[in-house]
N, C-alpha and C positions, 0 to 999 in steps of 0.2 A: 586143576583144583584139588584141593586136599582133602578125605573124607573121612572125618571121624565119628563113628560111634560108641556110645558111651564112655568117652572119655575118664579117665580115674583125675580127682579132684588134684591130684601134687603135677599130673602133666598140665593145665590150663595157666599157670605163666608162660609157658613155651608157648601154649595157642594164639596170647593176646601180644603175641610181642610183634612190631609193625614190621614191614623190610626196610632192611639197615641200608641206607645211604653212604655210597663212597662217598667220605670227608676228605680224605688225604689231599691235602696242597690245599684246600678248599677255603679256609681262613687266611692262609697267604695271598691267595688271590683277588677276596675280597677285599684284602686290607691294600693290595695295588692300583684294583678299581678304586678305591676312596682315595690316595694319595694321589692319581694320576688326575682326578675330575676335582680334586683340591687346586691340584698346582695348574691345572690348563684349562679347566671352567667347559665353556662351551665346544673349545677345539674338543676336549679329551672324548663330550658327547656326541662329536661328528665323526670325530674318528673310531669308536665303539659301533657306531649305527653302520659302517663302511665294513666293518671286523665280524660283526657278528652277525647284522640281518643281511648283508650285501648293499645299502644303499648307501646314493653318495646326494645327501644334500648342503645346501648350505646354511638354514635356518630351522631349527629345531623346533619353534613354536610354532602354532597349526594358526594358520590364515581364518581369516571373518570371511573370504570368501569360501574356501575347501568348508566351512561349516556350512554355508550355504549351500555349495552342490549334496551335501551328502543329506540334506533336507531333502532336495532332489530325485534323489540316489532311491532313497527308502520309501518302500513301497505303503502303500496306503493300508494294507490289513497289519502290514508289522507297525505300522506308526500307532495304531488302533489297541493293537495287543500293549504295548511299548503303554501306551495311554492309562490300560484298566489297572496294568501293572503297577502303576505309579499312585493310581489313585489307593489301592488296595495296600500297599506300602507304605502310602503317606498317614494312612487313616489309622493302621495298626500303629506306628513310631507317633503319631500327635499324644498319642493316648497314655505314653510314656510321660508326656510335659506334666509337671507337678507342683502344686498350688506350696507356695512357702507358707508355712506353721509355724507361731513365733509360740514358745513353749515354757513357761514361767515354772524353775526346776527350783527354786525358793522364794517365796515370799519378796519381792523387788531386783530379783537376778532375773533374765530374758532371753533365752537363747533361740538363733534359730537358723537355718541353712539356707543358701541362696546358690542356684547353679550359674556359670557364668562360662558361655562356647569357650572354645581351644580356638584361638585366632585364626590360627594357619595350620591348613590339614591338608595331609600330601594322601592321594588316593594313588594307587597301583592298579593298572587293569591289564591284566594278560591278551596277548592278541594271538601270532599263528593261527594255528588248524582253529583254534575256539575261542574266536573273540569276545570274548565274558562281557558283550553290553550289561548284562542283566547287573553285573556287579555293581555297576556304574547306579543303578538306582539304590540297590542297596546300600551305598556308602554316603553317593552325592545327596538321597532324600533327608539321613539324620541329619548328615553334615548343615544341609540348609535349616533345616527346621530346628537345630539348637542355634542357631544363630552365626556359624561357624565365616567370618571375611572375606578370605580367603581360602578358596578350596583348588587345590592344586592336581590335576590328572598327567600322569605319567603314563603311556603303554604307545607299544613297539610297533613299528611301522614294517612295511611290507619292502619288495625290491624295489619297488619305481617310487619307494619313498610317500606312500599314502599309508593312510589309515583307514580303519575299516568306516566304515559310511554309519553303521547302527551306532557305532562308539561314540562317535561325535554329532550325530543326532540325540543321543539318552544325556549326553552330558551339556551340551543346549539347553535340552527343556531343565533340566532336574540342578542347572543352576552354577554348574562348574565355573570359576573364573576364569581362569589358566589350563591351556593346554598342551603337550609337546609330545613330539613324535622320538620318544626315547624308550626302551626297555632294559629288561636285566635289573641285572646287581648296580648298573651303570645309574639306573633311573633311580634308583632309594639313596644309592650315595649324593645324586644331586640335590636331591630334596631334604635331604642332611642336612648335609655343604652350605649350597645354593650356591650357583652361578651367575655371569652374564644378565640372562635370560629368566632361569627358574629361582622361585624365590626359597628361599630356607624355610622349613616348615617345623612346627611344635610336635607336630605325631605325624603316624605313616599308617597308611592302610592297603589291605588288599593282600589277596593270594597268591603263589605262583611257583614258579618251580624254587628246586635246593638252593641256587643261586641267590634267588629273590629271599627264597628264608633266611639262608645266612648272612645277607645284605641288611635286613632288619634287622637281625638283632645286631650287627655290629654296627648302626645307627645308633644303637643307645647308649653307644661313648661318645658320640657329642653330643649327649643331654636332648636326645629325639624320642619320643615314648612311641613305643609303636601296637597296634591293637592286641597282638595275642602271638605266640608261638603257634607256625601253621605249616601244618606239612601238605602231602600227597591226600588226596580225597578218600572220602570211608563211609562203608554205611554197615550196620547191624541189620539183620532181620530177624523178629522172633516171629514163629508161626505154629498153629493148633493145629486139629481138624477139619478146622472152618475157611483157611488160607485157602486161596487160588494160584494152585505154584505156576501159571503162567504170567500172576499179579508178581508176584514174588522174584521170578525170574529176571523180569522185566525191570524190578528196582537195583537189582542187584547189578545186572549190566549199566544200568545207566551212570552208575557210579563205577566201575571197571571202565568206561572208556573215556573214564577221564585223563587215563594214564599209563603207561605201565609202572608206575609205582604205586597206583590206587590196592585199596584191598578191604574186601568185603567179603562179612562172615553172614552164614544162614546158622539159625538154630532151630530144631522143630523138637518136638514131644511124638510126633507121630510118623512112624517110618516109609506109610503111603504116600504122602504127601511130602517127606524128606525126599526120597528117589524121582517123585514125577519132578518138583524144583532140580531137580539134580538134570533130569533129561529135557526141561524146556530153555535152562540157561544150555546148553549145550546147542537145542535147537537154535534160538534165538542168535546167540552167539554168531551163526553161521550168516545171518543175515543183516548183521549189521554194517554202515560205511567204516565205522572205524575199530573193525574186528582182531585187528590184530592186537593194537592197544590193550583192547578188552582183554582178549588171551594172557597176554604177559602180566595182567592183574591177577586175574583166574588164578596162576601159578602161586602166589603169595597169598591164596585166600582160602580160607574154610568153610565146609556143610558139616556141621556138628551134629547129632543125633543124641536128646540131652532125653532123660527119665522124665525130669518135673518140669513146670514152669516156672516155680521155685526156684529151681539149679539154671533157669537160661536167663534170669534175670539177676541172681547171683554173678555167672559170668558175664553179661553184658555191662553191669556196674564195676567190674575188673578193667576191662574191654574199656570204657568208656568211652563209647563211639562219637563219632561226629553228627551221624547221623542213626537215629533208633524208632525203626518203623516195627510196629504191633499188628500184625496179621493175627489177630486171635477175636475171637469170637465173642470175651467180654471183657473188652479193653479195660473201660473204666476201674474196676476192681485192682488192677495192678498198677497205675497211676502212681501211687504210693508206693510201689517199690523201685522207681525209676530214682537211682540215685547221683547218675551220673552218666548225660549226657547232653548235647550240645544243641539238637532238636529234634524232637518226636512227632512219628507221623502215626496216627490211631484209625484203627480197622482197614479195610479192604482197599477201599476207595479212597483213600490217603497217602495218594503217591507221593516220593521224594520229591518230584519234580515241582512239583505244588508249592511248595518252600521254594527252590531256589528259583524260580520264576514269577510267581502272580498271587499266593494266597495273601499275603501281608508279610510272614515273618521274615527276619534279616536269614539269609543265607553262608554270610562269612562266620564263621564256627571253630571254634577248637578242635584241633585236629590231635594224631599222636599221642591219644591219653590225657592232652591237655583238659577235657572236661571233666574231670576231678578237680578242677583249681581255678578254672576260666568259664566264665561266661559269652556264649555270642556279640558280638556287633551288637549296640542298640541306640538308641538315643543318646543313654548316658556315657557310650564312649566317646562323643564329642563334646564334653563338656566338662571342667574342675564343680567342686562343690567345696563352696567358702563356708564355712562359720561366723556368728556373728554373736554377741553377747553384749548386753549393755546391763549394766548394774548402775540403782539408784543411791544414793544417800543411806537409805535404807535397808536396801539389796546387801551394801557393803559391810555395814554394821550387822547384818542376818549372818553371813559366814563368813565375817573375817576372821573372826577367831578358830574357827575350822581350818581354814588357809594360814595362818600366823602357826599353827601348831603341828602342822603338816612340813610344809617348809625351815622350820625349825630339826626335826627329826630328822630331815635331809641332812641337815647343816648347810642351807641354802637361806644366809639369815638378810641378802638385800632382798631375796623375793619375802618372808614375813616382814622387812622394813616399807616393801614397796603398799602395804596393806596397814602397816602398824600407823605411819608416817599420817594416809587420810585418815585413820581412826581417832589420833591423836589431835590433828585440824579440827575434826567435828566438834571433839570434846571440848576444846577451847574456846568453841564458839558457841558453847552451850553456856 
């Protein structure tokens, strides 16, 4: 880990800058993966599953019985947890749904907005070392609750050709249509594409390594909109004299062993409580299953030692983290200086974890800086929002002439004809 104190204001772009990813060949390769699952569909995903996870099967959609066992499979307090999760998820994302307001902007003009789901939505879920069920609610609850037809899950199967049991037990209940035992760059190109098997989707969702990021976005050359720019995991912590750096410690690893490309910065004001954080993530570190991960984050991550909390929320709104937990003693009061980030966790007892498991809020986030410009996952990323306008008789004659002398100025004189033309009908029939 890296330790700065008192940092001078012209070094902190160097601090907030993430670890750079080898790219080299990286877009060549993805653009092979799409050309190869264009031209061979289903083979190209049998032969990627054989390549890269080691398994040899021959039907990449997951069986109505394999859903069965893995009902089986899962134990009765994760089905339980899996349950509150969903309820607590569903109940925050319903509250998004919003009533249409038809909005009269002149005297017989009528505007007003109507949302209408994304037909077909291709969801991603990472499997290996950390099968992200939990994702799986967070994507498949909006997706069903905007009305979304089709909801399509892609994530990577194991050697003997399974998938993990919680996976396809969460995506069961919470409504998934389609399933298939594919990962990578392999799986977003399919749902590009579409295959055989998988159908071609309007948008792409879900996390996962460089691969999968750069598979997204080279999805949006064949007109696939995909949720957000999403790198390697992140979290901020700003912390007073009132933190618990064993609290502190504890959030900071939990996002360090997401990866070794994760990176997570501490800011404190107070240099007691900077060094014990400094020696319980150390502690702690030692005792985790996936410590080593953790370590090689550590490496790319910084304990800042900041003057004010003025200047840690200055840099955090630089920073613009993924995730920005407040370890400070009177939260509320700086609520209003949070300018940019993707989601906040306020005082002591407001673990990250709280978020990406069970409290309600969606957990897929902008990563990479991208919370200066992007919003989290929510309801309304499953959904267009139409327009609609109806003008009367009356409506028309109120601002034609507004419109007739606007479009004139253009020199756009069919759009004033398209206005002059009914004005002229009425007149005559007066």
């Amino acid at each position: 880990m890296k330790i700065n104190k008192y940092p001078q204001r012209e070094s902190w772009p160097e601090l907030v800058k993430r670890p750079v990813l080898q790219k080299e060949k990286l877009t060549q390769l993805i653009a092979d993966i799409f050309n190869k699952v264009e031209k061979s569909g289903d083979q190209a995903l049998i032969d990627f599953n054989k390549k890269f996870d080691g398994a040899e099967i021959k039907n990449i959609k997951v069986s109505e019985e394999e859903i069965k066992n893995a009902k089986s499979i899962i134990s009765n307090e994760l089905k339980e947890a899996i349950q509150q999760a969903k309820e607590n998820i569903t109940k925050f994302h319903a509250s998004q749904i919003t009533a249409v307001e038809k909005i009269e902007t002149t005297k017989g003009v009528v505007c007003w907005r109507e949302n209408r789901a994304i037909e077909k939505v291709g969801i991603y879920i990472p499997g290996g070392t950390a099968p992200l069920f939990s994702t799986v609610l967070m994507l498949a609850i909006p997706a069903q609750l905007a009305g979304c037809k089709e909801i399509i899950l892609c994530t990577p199967l194991d050697k003997n050709g399974n998938i993990n049991p919680a996976i396809l037990y969460t995506a069961k209940l919470c409504g998934v249509t389609h399933l298939f035992k594919v990962g990578g760059a392999q799986a977003i190109a399919a749902m590009a594409l579409g295959t055989e098997s998988i159908p071609n989707v309007y948008k792409i969702f879900g996390p996962g390594n460089q691969y999968v990021v750069a598979a997204k976005e080279f999805a949006q050359n064949y007109n696939v909109a995909i949720d957000m720019p999403a790198g390697p995991s992140e979290v901020l912590v700003i912390a007073d004299k009132k933190a618990v750096p064993a609290f502190c410690a504890a959030d900071l690893l939990s996002q360090a062993e997401h990866g070794s490309d994760s990176q997570v910065i501490f800011l404190s004001t107070d240099e007691e409580i900077f060094n014990q954080t400094i020696k319980e993530t150390e502690k702690q570190l030692k005792e985790l299953p996936r410590n080593e991960l953790a370590k090689e984050a550590l490496k790319n991550s910084h304990f800042i030692l900041l003057s004010t909390l003025e200047e840690a929320f200055e840099f955090s709104n630089l920073y613009a983290p993924e995730h920005l937990i407040l370890a400070l003693e009177s939260f509320e009061k700086y609520i209003p200086k949070i300018q940019n980030a993707g989601s906040v966790f306020l005082g002591n007892y407001s673990c990250e974890s709280a978020g990406d498991y069970a409290s309600g809020t969606n957990h897929t986030l902008p990563t990479n800086g991208f919370a200066k410009n992007y919003s989290g996952v929510s309801l309304d990323s499953f959904v267009k929002k139409i327009t609609f306008q109806n003008l009367s008789q009356k409506g028309l004659q109120n601002l034609g002439k507004t419109i007739e002398i606007m479009a004139e100025a253009e020199g756009l004189f069919a759009h004033k004809n398209a206005v002059s033309i009914r004005l002229k009908q009425e007149n005559e029939r007066v």
